[in-house]
C-alpha positions, -999 to +999 in steps of 0.1 A: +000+000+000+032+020+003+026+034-036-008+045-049-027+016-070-056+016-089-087-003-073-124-007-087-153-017-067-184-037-083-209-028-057-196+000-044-229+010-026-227-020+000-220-007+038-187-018+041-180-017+008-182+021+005-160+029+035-129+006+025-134+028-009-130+061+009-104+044+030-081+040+003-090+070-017-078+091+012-049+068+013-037+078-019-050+056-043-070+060-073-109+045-065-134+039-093-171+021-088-202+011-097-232-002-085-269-002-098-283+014-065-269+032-039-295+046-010-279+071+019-260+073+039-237+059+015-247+076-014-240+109+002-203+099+014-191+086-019-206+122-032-186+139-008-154+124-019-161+123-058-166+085-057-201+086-066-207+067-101-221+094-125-246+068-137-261+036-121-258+005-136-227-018-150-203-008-175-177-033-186-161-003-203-148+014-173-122-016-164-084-018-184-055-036-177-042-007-156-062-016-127-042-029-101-074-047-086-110-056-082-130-058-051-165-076-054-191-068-032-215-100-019-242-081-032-233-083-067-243-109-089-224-139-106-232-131-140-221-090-136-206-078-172-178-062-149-165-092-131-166-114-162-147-081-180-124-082-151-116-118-154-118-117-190-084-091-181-071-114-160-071-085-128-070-100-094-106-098-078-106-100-039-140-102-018-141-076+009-127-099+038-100-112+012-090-076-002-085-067+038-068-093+044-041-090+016-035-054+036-031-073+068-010-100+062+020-088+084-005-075+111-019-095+145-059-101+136-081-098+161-117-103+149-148-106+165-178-126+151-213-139+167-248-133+157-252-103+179-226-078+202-198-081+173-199-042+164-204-032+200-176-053+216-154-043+180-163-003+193-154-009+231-119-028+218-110+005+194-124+031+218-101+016+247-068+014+220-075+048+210-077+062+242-045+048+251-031+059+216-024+027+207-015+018+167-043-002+150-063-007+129-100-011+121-130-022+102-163-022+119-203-022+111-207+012+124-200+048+129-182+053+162-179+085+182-139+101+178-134+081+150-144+097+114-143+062+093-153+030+098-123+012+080-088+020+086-063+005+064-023+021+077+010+004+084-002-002+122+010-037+138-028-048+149-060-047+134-093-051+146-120-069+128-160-073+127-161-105+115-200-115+096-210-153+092-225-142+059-205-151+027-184-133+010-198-129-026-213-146-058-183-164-065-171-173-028-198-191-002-174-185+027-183-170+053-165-141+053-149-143+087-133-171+076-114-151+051-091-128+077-070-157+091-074-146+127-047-148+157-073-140+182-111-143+178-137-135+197-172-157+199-200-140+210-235-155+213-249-177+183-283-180+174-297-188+139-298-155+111-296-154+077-317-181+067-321-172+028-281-182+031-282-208+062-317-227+060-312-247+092-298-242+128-268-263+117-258-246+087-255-218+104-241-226+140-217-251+114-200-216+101-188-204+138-176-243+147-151-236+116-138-201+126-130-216+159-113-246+145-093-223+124-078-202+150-039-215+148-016-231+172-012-199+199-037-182+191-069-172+212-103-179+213-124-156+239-160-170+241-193-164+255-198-191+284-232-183+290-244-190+259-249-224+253-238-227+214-207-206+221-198-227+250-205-257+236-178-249+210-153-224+226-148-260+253-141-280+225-099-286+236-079-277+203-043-281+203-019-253+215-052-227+214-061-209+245-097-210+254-109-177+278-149-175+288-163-149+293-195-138+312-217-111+322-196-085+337-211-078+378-227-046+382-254-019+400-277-001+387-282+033+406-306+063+391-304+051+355-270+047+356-247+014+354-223+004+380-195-019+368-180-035+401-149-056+405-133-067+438-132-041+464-155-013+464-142-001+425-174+016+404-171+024+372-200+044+355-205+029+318-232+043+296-238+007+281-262-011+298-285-044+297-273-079+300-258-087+270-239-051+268-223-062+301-216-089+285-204-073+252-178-055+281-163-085+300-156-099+260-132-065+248-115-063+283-105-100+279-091-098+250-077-063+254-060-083+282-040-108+255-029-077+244-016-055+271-043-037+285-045-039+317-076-040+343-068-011+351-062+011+315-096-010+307-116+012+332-095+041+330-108+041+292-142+027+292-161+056+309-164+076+278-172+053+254-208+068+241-217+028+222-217+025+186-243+045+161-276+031+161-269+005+187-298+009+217-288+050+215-312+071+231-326+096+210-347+117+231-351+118+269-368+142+296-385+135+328-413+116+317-405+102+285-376+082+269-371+073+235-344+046+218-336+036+182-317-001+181-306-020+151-321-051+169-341-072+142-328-110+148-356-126+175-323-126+202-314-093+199-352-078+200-351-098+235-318-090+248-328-051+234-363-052+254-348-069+280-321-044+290-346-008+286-371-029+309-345-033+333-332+003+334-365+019+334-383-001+357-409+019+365-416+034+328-444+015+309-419+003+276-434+003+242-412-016+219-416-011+180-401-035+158-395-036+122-394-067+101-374-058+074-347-086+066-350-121+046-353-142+076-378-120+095-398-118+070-398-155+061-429-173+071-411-202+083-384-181+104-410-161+121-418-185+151-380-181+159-393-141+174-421-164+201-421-144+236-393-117+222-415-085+229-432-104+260-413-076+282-435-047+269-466-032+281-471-021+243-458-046+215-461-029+182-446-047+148-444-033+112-437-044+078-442-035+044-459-066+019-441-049-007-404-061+008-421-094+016-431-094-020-392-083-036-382-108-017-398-132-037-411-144-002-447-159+011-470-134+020-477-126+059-504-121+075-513-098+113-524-133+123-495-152+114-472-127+131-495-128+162-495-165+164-457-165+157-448-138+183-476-161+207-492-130+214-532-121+205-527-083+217-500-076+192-503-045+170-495-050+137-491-023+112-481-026+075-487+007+065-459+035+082-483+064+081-511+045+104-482+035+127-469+072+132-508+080+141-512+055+165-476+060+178-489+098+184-520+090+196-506+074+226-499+086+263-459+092+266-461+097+304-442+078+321-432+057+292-399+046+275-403+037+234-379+017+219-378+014+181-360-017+164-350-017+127-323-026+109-342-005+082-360+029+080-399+022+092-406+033+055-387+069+051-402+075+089-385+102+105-379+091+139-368+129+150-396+145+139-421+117+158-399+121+189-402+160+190-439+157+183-446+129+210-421+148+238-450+182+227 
């Protein structure tokens, strides 16, 4: 990476995708792309670097043999004119996890995978480094306060990875944590996702049994002991690999505000909370631990770390009313999401909103997987849209077969955004807390403008 090279991305649009292209454009190097839709925010931070395609769609034309490489985004498919130009070429074309890899080889990997915490317990791991001005590295799923990019790509010794189960593109079904070669992983809790790619249980759990086996002689593994699938694997003895647990780290909750405590009578405030958030915490300070942070530097750091974009952040507050936005949408994480604003508003009546917006949440025979999530509110609200069920080339759903698969008759079901803003207004926010789960948009719902109207 030490001269400037000339990369193009097919599917430049993609989360991740567009970040490791501003990432290398601001190191230097000459970034091209294309992509046949591109919604914000990405669309508005390739614009602001001049990466933005000028039209949308594939052109074969744009690739020569001067380019030094192709990356191929998973959402782009097997028969695009620009990867069978690019191979026609004879260019190198890398997935995401293999491109980053290639720019790691010489570095310690640290990634961290599971089917929920992975971008929070990624955040805690670089807030901490940074804090300490430590060297490093980074890619991770989110936008994290002090730090202006989401992938970092330099000639530090360590990098920290969010590692996904999900594969790496049309050409390559590996899952793309899989790809990085890790020293030191970290396994979080498991529970089934992504069943358009994984249609059982095993499939998926299958992926995180061969990241673990892959971690080499003297390397790490830090896993979740009090989740059953991570145990059951992270115990499994593998030769020369050292096996931490981890569990939920002890605490107190006073006046809305968590308490870590250690031995001794040691506080210290965090502005994470909720079970699996403690949790989240005891997983970065073990491995920060393997690589010299101590106890101490751990707590010294973690006061000031705000959480990752997105990730249960509170949106609005006052002395009645609170309000959260969550990227929960797999049935453990609306649970473990519910679970933890219950806990730390006990005496506000929670109303918890969720969208089902992704392949498996929307498939009819993934739905019973969300039974008893939203039991915890006093107001269970879910929304979807037919006409994502329908792209999806999906089953259509029904209010009753959502009621029957949540196991709850009182659920309110909305398909249409519009009717759920008027009944979200229509309600009595005293002495309430509102929690609203998407990893979507509600529809092109504006979330601050219902906030300011229902805190009126």
């Amino acid at each position: 990476m030490s001269h400037p090279q000339k990369f193009h991305f097919i599917a430049i649009g993609g989360s991740v995708m567009h970040n490791l292209a501003i990432a290398l454009h601001k190191a230097g190097h000459h970034v091209t792309g294309s992509d046949d839709d591109i919604q914000d925010p990405s669309k508005s931070e390739l614009d602001k670097y001049k990466l933005l395609p000028e039209s949308m769609g594939w052109f074969p034309d744009k690739l020569d043999s001067s380019y030094d490489a192709v990356i191929l985004g998973m959402h782009a498919r097997k028969d695009n004119p620009e990867l069978a130009k690019a191979q026609s070429l004879g260019l190198p074309v890398y997935s995401f996890p293999e491109f980053v890899y290639q720019q790691s080889k010489d570095k310690q990997r640290i990634v961290v995978c599971g089917s929920h915490g992975k971008t929070t317990i990624t955040a805690i791991i670089v807030h901490v480094l940074a804090f300490h001005n430590r060297k490093f590295d980074y890619v991770i799923g989110a936008q994290v306060e002090g730090l202006e990019d989401t992938v970092k790509l330099s000639d530090a010794p360590v990098i920290v990875i969010e590692g996904d189960e999900y594969p790496c593109s049309a050409i390559d079904p590996t899952a793309k944590f899989l790809k990085y070669k890790h020293h030191m992983a970290i396994l979080s809790g498991i529970s089934w996702d992504h069943a358009n790619v994984f249609p059982t249980k095993d499939d998926y759990t299958k992926q995180f049994e061969l990241l673990a086996d892959a971690t080499p002689k003297g390397g790490t593994l830090v896993y979740n002991s009090e989740d059953a699938i991570s145990e059951t694997i992270g115990k499994i003895e593998r030769a020369d690999v050292q096996s931490i647990p981890y569990k939920t780290h002890s605490y107190t909750t006073e006046n809305q505000v968590v308490y870590l405590t250690s031995t001794g009578s040691d506080r210290t405030p965090t502005q994470l909370f909720g079970k699996h958030n403690l949790q989240n915490i005891s997983a970065a300070k073990e491995l920060l631990k393997k690589i010299g942070i101590t106890s101490e530097q751990f707590y010294q750091a973690l006061p000031g770390f705000k959480g990752a974009k997105g990730r249960l952040q509170k949106i609005f507050e006052s002395n009645s009313t609170v309000v959260f936005k969550d990227f929960a949408h797999a049935p453990s994480k609306v649970k473990a999401t519910v679970d933890a604003v219950k806990e730390l508003y006990p005496s506000k009546q929670l109303t918890g909103c969720l969208e089902l917006h992704t392949f498996s949440s929307v498939n009819k025979k993934f739905l019973p997987e969300y039974k008893d999530t939203m039991k915890g509110c006093n107001t269970a609200i879910v929304y979807f849209n037919p006409e994502v069920v329908a792209k999806k080339n999906l089953d259509p759903i029904t209010e009753e077969d959502i009621k029957k698969a949540f196991n709850d008759s009182k659920l309110n079901v909305f398909t249409d955004s519009a009717s759920l803003s008027d009944f979200l207004l229509s309600q009595d926010w005293a002495n309430k807390s509102l929690v609203m789960m998407s990893s979507g948009h509600f529809n092109g719902l504006d979330l601050h403008s219902l906030t300011q109207k229902i805190s009126n």
